[in-house]
DSSP file (Angstrom, degrees, kcal/mol; ACC not computed):
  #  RESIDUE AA STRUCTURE BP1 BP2  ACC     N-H-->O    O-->H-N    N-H-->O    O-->H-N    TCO  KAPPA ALPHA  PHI   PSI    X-CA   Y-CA   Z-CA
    1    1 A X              0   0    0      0, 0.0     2,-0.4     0, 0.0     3,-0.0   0.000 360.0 360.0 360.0 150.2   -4.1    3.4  -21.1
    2    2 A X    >>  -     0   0    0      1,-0.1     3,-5.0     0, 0.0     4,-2.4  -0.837 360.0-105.2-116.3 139.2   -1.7    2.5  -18.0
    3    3 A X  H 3> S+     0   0    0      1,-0.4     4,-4.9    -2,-0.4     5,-0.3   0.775 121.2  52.2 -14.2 -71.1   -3.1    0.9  -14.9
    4    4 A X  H 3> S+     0   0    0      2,-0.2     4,-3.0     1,-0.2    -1,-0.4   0.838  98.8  62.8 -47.3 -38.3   -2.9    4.1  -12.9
    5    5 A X  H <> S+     0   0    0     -3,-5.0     4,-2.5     1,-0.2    -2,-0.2   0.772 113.3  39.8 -79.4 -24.7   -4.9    6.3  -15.6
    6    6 A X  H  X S+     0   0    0     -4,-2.4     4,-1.1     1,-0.2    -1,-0.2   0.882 107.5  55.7-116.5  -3.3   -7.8    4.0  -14.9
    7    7 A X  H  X S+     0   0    0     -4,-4.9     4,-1.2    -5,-0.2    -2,-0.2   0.911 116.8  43.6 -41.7 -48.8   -7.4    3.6  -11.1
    8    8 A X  H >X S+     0   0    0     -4,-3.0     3,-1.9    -5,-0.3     4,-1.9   0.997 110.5  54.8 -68.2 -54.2   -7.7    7.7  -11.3
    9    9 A X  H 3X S+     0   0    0     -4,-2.5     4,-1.8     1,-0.2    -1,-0.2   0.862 109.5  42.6 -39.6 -43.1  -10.5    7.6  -13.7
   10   10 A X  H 3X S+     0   0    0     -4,-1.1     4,-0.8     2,-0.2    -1,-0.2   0.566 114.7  61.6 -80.1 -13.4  -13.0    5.2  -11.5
   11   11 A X  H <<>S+     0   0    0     -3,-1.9     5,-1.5    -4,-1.2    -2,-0.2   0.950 108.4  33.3 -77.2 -54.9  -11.7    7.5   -8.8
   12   12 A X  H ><5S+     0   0    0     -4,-1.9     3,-0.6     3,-0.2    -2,-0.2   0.616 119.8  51.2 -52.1 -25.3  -13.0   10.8  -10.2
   13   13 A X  H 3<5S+     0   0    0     -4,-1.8    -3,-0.2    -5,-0.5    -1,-0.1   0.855 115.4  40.3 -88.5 -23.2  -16.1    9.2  -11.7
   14   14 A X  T 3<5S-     0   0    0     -4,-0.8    -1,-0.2    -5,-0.2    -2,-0.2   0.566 113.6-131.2 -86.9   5.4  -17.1    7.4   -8.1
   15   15 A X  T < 5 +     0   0    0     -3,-0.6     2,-0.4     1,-0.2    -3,-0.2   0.960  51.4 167.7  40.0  77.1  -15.7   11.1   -6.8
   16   16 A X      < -     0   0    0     -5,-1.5    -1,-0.2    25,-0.1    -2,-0.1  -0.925  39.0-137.8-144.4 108.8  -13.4    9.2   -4.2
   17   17 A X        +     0   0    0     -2,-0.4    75,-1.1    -3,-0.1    74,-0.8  -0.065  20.4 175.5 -54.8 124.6  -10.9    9.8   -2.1
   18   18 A X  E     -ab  43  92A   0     24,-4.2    26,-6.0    73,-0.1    27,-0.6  -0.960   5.3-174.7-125.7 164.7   -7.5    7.6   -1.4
   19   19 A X  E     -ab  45  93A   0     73,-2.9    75,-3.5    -2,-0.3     2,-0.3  -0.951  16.9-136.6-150.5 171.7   -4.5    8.2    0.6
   20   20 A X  E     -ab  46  94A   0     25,-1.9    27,-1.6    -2,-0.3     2,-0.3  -0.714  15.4-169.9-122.1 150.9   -1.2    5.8    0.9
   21   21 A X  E     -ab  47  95A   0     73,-0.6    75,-1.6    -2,-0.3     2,-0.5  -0.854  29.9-165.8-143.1 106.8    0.8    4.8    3.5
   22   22 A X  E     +ab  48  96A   0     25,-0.8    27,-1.7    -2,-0.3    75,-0.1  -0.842  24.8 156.7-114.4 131.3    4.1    3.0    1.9
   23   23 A X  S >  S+     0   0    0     73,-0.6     3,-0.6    -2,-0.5    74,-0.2   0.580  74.5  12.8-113.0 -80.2    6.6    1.1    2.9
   24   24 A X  T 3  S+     0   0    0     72,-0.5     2,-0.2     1,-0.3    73,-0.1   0.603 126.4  61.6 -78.6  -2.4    9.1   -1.6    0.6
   25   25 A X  T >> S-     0   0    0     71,-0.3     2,-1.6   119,-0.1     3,-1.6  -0.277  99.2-151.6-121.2  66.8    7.4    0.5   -2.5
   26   26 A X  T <4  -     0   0    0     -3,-0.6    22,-0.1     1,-0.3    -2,-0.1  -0.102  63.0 -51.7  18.7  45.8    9.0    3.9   -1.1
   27   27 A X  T 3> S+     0   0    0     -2,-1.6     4,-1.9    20,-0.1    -1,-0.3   0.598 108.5 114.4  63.7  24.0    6.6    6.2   -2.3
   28   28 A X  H <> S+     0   0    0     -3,-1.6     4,-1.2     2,-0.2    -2,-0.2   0.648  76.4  63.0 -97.9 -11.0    6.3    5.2   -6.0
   29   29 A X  H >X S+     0   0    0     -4,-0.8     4,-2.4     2,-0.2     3,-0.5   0.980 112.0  38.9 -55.2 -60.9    2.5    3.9   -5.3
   30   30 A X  H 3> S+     0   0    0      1,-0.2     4,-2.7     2,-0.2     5,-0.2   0.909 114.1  55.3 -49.6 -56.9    1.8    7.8   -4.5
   31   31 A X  H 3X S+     0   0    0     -4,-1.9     4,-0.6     1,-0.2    -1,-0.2   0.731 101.2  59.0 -53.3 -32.6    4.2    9.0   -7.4
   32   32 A X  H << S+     0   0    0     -4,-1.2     4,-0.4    -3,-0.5    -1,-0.2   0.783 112.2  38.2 -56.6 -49.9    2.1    6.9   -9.7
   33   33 A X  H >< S+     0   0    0     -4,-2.4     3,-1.8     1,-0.2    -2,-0.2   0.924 114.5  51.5 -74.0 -31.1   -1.1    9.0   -8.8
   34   34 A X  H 3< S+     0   0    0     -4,-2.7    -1,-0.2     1,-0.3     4,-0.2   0.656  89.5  73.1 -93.8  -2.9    0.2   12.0   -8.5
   35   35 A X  T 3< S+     0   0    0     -4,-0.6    -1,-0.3    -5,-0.2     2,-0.2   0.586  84.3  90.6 -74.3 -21.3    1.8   12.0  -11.7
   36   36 A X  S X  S-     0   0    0     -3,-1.8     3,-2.3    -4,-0.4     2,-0.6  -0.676  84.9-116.2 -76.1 133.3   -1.8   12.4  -13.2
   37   37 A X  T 3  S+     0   0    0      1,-0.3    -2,-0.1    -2,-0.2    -1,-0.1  -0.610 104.8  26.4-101.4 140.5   -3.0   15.8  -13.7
   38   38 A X  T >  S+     0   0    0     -2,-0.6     3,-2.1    -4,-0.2     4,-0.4   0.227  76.5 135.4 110.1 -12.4   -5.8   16.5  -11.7
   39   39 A X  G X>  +     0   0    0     -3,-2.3     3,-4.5     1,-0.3     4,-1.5   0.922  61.2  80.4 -45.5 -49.9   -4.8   13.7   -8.9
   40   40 A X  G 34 S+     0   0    0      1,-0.3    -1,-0.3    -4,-0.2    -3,-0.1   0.774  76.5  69.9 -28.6 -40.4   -5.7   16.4   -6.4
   41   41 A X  G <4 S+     0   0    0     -3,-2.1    -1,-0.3     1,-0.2    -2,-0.2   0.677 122.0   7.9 -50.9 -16.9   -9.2   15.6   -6.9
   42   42 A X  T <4 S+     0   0    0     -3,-4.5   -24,-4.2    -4,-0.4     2,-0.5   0.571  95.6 104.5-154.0  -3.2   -8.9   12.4   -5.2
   43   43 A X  E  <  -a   18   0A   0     -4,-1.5    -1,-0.2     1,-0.2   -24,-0.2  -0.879  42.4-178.2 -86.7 128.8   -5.1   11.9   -3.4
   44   44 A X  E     -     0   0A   0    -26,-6.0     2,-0.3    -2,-0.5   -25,-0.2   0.877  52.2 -37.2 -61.8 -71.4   -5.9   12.5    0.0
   45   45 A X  E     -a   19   0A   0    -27,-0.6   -25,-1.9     2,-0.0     2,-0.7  -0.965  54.3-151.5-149.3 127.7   -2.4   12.2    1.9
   46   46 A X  E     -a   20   0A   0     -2,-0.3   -25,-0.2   -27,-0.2     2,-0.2  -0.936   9.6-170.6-130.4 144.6    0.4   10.1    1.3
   47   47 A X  E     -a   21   0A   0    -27,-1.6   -25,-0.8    -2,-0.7     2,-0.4  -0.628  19.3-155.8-109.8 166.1    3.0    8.7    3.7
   48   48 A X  E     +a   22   0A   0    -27,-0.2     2,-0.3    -2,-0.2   -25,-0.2  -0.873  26.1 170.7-154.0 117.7    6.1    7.0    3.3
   49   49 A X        +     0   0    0    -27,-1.7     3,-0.1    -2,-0.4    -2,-0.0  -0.950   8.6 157.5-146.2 113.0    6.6    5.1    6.7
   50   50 A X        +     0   0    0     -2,-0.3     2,-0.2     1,-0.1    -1,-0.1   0.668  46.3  57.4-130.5 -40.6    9.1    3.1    6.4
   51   51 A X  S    S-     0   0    0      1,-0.1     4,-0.4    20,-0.0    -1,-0.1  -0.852  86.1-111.8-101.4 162.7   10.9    2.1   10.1
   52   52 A X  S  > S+     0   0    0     -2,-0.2     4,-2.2     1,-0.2    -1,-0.1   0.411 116.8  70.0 -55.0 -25.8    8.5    0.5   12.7
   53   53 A X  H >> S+     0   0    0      1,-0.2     3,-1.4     3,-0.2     4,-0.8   0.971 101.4  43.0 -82.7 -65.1    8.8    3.7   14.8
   54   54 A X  H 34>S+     0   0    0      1,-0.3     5,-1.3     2,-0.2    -2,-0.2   0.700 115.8  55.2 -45.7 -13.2    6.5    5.9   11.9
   55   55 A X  I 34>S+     0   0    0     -4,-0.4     6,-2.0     3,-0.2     5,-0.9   0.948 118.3  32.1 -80.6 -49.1    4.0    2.5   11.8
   56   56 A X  I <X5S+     0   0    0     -4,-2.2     4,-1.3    -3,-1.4    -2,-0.2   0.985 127.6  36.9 -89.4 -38.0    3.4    2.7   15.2
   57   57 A X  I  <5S+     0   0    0     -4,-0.8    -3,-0.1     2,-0.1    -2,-0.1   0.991 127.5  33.5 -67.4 -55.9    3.7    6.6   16.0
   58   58 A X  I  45S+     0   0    0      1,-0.2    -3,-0.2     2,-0.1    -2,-0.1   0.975 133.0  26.4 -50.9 -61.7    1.8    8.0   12.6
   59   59 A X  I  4<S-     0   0    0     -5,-1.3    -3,-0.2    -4,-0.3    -1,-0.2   0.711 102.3-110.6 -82.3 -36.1   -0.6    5.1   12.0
   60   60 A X     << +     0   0    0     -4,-1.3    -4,-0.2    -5,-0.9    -3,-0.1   0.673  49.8 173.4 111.0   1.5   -1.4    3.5   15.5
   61   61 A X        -     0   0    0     -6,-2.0     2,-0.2    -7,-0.2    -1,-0.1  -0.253  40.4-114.8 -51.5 145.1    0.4    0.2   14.6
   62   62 A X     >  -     0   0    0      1,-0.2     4,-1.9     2,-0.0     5,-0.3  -0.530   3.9-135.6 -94.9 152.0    0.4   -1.8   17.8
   63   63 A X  H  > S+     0   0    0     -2,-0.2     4,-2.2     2,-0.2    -1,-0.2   0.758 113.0  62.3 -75.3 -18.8    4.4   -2.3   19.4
   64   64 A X  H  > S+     0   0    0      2,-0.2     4,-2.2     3,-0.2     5,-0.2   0.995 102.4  48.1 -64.4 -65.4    2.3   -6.4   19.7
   65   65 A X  H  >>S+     0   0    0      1,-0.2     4,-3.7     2,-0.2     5,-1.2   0.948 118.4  33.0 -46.7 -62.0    2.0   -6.4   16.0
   66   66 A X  H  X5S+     0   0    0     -4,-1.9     4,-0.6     1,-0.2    -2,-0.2   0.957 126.0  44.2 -76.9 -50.0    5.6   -5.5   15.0
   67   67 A X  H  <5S+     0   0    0     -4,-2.2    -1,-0.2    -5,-0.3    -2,-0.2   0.963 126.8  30.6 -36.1 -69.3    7.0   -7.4   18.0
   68   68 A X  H  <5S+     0   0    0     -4,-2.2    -2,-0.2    -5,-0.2    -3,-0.2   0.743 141.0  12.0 -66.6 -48.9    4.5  -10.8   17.5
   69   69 A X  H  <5S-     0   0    0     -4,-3.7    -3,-0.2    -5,-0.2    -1,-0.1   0.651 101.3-131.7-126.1 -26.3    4.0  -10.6   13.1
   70   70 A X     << -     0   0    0     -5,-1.2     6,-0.5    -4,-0.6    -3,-0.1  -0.022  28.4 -67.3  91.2 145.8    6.5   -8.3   12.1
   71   71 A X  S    S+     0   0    0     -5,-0.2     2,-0.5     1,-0.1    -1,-0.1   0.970 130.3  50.6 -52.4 -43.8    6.6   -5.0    9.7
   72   72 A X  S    S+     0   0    0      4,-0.1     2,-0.2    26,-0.1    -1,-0.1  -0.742  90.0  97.6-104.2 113.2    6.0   -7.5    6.7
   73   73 A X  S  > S-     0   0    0     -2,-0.5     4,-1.2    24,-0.2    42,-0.2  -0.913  79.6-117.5-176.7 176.2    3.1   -9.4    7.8
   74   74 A X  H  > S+     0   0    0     -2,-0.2     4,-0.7     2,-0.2     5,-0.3   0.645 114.7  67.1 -94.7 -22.3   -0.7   -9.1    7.1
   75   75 A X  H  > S+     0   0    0      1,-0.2     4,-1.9     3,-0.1    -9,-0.1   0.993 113.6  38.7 -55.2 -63.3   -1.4   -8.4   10.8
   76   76 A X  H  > S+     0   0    0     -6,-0.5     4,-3.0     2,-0.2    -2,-0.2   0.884 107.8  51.6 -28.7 -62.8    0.7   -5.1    9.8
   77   77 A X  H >< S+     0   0    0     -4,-1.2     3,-0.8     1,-0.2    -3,-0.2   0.782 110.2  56.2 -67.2 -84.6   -0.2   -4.0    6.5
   78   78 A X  H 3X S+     0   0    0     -4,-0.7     4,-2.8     1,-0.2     5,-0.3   0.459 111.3  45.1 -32.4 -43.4   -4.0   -4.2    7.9
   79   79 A X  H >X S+     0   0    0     -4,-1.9     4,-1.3    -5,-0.3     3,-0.8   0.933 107.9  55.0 -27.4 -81.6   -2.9   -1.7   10.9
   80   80 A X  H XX S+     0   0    0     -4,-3.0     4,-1.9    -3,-0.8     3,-1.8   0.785 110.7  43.8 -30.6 -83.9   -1.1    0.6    8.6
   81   81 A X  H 3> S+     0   0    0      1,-0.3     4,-1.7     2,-0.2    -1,-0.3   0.808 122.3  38.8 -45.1 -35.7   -4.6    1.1    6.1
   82   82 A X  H <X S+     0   0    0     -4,-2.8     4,-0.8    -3,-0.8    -1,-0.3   0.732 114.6  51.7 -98.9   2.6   -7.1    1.5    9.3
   83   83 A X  H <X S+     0   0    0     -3,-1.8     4,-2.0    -4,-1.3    -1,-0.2   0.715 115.7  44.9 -77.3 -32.4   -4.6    3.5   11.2
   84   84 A X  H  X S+     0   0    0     -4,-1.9     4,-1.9    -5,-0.3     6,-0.3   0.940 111.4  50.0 -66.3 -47.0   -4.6    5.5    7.9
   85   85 A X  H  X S+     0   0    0     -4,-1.7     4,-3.4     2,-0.2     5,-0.3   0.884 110.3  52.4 -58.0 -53.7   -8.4    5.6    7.5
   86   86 A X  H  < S+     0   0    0     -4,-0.8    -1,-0.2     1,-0.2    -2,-0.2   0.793 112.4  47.6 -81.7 -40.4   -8.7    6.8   10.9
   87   87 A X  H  < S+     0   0    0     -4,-2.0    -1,-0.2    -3,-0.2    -2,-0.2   0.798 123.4  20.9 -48.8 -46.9   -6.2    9.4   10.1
   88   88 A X  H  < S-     0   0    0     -4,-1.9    -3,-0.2   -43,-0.1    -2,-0.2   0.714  82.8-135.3-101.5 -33.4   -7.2   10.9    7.2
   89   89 A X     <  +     0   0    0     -4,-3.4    -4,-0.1    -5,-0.3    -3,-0.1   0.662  43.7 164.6  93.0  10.9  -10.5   10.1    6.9
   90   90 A X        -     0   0    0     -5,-0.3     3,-0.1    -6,-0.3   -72,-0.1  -0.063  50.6-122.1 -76.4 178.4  -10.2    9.1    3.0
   91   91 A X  S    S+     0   0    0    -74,-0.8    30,-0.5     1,-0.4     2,-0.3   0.791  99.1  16.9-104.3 -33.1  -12.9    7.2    1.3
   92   92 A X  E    S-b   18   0A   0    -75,-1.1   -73,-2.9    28,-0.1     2,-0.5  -0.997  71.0-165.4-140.2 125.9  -10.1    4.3    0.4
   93   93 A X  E     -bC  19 119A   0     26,-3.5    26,-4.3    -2,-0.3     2,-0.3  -0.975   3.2-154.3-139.2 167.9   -6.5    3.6    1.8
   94   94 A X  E     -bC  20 118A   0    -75,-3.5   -73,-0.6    -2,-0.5     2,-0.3  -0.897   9.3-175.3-116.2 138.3   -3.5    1.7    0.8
   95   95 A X  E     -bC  21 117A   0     22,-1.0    22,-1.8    -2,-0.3     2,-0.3  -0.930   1.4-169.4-147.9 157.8   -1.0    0.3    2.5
   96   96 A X  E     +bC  22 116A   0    -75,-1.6   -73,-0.6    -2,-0.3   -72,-0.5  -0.831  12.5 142.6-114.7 166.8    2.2   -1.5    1.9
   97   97 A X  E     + C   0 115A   0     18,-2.0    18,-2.7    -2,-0.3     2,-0.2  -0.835  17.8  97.0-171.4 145.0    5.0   -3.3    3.1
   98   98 A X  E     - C   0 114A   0     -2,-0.3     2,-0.4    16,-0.3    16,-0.2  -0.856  62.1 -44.8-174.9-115.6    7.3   -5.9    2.6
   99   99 A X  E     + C   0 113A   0     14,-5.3    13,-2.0    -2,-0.2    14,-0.6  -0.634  38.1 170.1-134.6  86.9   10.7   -7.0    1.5
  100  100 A X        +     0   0    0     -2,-0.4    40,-0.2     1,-0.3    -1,-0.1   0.592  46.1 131.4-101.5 -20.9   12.3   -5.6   -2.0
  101  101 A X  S    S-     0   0    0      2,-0.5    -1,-0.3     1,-0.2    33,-0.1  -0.509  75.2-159.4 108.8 174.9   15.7   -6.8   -1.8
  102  102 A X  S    S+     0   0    0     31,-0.2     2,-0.4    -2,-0.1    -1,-0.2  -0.931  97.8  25.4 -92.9  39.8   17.9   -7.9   -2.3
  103  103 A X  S    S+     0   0    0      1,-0.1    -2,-0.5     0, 0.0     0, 0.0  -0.845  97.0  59.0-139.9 161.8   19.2   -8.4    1.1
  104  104 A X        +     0   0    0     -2,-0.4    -1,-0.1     1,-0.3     2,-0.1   0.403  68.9 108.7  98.1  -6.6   16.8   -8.8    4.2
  105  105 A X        -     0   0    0     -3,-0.1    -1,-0.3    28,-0.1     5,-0.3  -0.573  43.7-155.8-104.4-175.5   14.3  -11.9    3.8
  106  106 A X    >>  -     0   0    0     -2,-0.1     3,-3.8     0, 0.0     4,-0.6  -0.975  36.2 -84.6-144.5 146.1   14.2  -14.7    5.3
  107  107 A X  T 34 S+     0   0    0      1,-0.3     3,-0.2     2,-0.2    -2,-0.0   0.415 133.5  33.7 -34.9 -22.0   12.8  -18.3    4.6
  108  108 A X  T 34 S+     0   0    0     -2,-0.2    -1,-0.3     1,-0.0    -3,-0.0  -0.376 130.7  37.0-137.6  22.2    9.6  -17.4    5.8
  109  109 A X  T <4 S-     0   0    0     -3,-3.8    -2,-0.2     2,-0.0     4,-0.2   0.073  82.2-169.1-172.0  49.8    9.9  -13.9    4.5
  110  110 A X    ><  -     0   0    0     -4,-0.6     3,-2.1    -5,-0.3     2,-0.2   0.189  35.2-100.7 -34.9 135.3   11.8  -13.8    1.2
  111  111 A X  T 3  S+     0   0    0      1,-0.2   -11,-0.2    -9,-0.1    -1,-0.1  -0.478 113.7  47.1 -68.0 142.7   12.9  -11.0   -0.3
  112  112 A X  T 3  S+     0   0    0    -13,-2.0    19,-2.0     1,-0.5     2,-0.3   0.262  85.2 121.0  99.4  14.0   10.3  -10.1   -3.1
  113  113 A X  E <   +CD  99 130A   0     -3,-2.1   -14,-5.3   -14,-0.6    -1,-0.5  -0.697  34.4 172.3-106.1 161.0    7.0  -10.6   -0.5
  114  114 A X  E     -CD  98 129A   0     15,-1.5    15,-4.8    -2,-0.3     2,-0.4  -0.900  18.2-155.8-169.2 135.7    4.6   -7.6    0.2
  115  115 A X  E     -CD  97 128A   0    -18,-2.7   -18,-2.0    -2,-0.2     2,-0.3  -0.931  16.0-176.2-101.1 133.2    1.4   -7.4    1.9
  116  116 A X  E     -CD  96 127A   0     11,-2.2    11,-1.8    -2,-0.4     2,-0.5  -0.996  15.3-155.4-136.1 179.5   -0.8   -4.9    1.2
  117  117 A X  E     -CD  95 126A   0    -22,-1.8   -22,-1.0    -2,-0.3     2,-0.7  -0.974   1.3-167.4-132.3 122.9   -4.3   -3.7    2.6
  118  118 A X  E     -CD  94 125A   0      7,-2.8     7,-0.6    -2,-0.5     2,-0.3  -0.895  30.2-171.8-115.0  98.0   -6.7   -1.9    0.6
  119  119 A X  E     +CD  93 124A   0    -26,-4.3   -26,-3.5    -2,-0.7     2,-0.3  -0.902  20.2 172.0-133.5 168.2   -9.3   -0.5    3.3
  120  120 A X        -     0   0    0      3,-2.7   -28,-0.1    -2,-0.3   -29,-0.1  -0.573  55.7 -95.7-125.8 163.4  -12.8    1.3    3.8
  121  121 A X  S    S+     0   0    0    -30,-0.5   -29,-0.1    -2,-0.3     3,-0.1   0.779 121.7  23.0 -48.4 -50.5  -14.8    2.1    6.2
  122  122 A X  S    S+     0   0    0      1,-0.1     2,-0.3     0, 0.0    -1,-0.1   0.793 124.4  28.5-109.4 -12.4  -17.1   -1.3    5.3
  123  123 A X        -     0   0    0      2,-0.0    -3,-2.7    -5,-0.0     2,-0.3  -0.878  61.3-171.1-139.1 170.6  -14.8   -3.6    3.7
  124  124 A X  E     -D  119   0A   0     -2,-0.3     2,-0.2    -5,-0.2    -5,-0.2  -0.872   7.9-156.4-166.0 156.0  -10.9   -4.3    3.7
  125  125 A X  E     -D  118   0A   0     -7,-0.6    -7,-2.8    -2,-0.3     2,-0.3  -0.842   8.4-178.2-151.8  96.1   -8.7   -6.4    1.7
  126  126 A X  E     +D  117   0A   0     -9,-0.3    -9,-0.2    -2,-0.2     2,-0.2  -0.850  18.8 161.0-107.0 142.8   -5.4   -7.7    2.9
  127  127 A X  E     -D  116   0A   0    -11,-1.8   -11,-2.2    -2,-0.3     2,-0.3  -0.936  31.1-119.1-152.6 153.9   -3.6   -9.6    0.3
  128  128 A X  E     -D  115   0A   0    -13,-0.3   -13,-0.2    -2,-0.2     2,-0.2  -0.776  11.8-153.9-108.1 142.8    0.7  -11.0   -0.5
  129  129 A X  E     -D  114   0A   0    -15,-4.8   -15,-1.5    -2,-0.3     2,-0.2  -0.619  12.2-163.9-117.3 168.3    2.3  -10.1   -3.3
  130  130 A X  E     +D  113   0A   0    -17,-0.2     2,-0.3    -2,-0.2   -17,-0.2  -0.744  14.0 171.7 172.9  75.9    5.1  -12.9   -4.2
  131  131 A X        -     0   0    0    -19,-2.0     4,-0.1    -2,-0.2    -2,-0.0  -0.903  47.1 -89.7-102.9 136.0    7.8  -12.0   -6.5
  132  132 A X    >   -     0   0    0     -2,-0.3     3,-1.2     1,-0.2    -1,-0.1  -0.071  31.6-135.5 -81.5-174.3   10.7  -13.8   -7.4
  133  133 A X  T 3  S+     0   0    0      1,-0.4    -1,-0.2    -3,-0.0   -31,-0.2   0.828 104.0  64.6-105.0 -17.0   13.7  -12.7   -4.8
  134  134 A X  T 3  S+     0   0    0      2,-0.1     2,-0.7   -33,-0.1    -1,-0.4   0.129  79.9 107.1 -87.8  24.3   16.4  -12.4   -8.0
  135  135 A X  S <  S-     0   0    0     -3,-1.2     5,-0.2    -4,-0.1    -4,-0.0  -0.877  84.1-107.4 -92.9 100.1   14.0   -9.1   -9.5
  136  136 A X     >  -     0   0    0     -2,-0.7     4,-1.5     1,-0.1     5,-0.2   0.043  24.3-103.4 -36.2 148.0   16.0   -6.2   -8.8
  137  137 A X  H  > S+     0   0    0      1,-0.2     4,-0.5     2,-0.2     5,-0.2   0.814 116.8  40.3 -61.1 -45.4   15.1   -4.2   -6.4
  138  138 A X  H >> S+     0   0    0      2,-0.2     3,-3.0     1,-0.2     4,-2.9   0.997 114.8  53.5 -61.2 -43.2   13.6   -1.1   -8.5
  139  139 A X  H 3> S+     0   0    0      1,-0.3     4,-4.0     2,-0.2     5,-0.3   0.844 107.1  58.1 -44.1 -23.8   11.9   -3.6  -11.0
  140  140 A X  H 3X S+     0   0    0     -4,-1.5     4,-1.0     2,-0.2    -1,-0.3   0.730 108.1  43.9 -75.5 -25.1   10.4   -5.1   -7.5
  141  141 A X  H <X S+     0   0    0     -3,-3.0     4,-1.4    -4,-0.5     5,-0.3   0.785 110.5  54.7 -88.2 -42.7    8.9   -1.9   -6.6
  142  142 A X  H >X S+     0   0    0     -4,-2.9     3,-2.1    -5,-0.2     4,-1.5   0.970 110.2  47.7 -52.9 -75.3    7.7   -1.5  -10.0
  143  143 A X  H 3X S+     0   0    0     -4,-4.0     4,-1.5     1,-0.3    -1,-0.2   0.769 111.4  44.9 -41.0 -44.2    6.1   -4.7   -9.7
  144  144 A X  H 3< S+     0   0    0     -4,-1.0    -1,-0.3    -5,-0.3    -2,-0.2   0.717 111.7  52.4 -76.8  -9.1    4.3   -4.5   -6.5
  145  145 A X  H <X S+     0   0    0     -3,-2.1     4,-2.0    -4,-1.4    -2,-0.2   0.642 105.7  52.4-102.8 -30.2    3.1   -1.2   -7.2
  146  146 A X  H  X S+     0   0    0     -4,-1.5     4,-3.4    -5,-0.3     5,-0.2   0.893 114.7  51.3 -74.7 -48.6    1.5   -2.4  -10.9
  147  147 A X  H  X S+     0   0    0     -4,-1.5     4,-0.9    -5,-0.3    -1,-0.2   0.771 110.2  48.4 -68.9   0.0   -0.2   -5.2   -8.5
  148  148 A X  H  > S+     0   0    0      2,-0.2     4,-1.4     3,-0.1    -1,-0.3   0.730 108.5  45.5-105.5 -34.3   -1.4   -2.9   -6.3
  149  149 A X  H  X S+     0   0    0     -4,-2.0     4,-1.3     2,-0.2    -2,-0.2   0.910 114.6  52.1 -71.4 -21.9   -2.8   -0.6   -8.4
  150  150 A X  H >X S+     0   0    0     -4,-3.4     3,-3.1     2,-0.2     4,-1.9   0.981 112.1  50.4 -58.4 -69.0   -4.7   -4.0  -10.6
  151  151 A X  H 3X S+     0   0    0     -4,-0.9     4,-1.5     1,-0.3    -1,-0.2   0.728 107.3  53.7 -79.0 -45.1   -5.9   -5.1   -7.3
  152  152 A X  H 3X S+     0   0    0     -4,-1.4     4,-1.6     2,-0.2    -1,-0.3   0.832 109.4  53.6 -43.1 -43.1   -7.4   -1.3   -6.5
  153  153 A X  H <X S+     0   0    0     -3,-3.1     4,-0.8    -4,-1.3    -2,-0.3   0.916 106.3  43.5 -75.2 -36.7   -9.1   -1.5   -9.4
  154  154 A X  H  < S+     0   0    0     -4,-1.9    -2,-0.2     2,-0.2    -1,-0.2   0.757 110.2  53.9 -61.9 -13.2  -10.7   -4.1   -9.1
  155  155 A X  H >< S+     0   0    0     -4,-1.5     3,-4.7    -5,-0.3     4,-0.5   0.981  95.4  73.3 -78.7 -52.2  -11.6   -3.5   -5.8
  156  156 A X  H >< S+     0   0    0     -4,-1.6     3,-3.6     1,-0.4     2,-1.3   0.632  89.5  61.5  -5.7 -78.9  -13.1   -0.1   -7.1
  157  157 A X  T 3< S+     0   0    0     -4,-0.8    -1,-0.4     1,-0.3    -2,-0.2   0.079  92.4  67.3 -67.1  31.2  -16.0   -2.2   -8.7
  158  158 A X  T <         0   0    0     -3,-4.7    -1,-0.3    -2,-1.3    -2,-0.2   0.581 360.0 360.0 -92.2 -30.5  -17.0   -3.3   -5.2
  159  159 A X    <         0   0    0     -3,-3.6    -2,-0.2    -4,-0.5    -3,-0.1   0.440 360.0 360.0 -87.7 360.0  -18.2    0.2   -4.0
């Protein structure tokens, strides 16, 4: 069984909602759920926000944040998920963002880093993801997107 089949399963049995908000992983988080039949039961919304303008108009991202921390930062990815939450209303959202390569990091933001934020209504989980910066760029999506879904499941058994 693949990583996704048992994010959706603990999703239909806890009857629970997500939505996405995506950034360096371009909407393959989303593609991953929705590729299960039946996802409708629990994909809320998903977004692909991908320049600074969609973070801050869709989601509520502050112009402080992205000025002060940057899109790839944790100050960010939290924004994104409760600007999402706040949107949608979903029981769980995701969001991500970082840096896939291979051009664009920087010593202190290397290409193959990703924050993301897994949040609720009572708890949140912002966490880096840390790949090394020579993983092509789809395998880099790939990869952040398998660690985002582990880290969803596990979170799963917290609610």
């Amino acid at each position: 069984m693949s990583i996704e089949l048992d994010v959706a399963k603990k999703l239909f049995e806890k009857k629970l909602t997500i939505a996405m908000t995506e950034s360096c992983t371009g909407g393959l988080l989303s593609s991953k759920l929705t590729d299960i039949s039946g996802s409708s039961e629990f994909v809320h919304l998903n977004l692909v926000t991908y320049s600074n303008e969609a973070k801050h108009k869709m989601l509520g991202v502050r112009l402080e944040t992205l000025e002060n921390f940057g899109a790839v930062s944790e100050e960010c990815s939290y924004e994104m998920a409760k600007g999402l939450q706040e949107l949608t209303h979903a029981d769980i959202c995701i969001s991500t963002t970082g840096i896939a390569g291979p051009t664009g990091g920087t010593k202190e933001k290397p290409v193959g880093l990703m924050y993301s934020t897994i949040y609720t209504k009572n708890k949140s989980l912002t966490y880096e993801v840390l790949l090394p910066s020579e993983t092509p760029r789809i395998k880099m999506k790939e990869e952040f997107v398998k660690a985002v879904l582990q880290k969803v499941y596990s979170f799963l058994d917290l609610l």
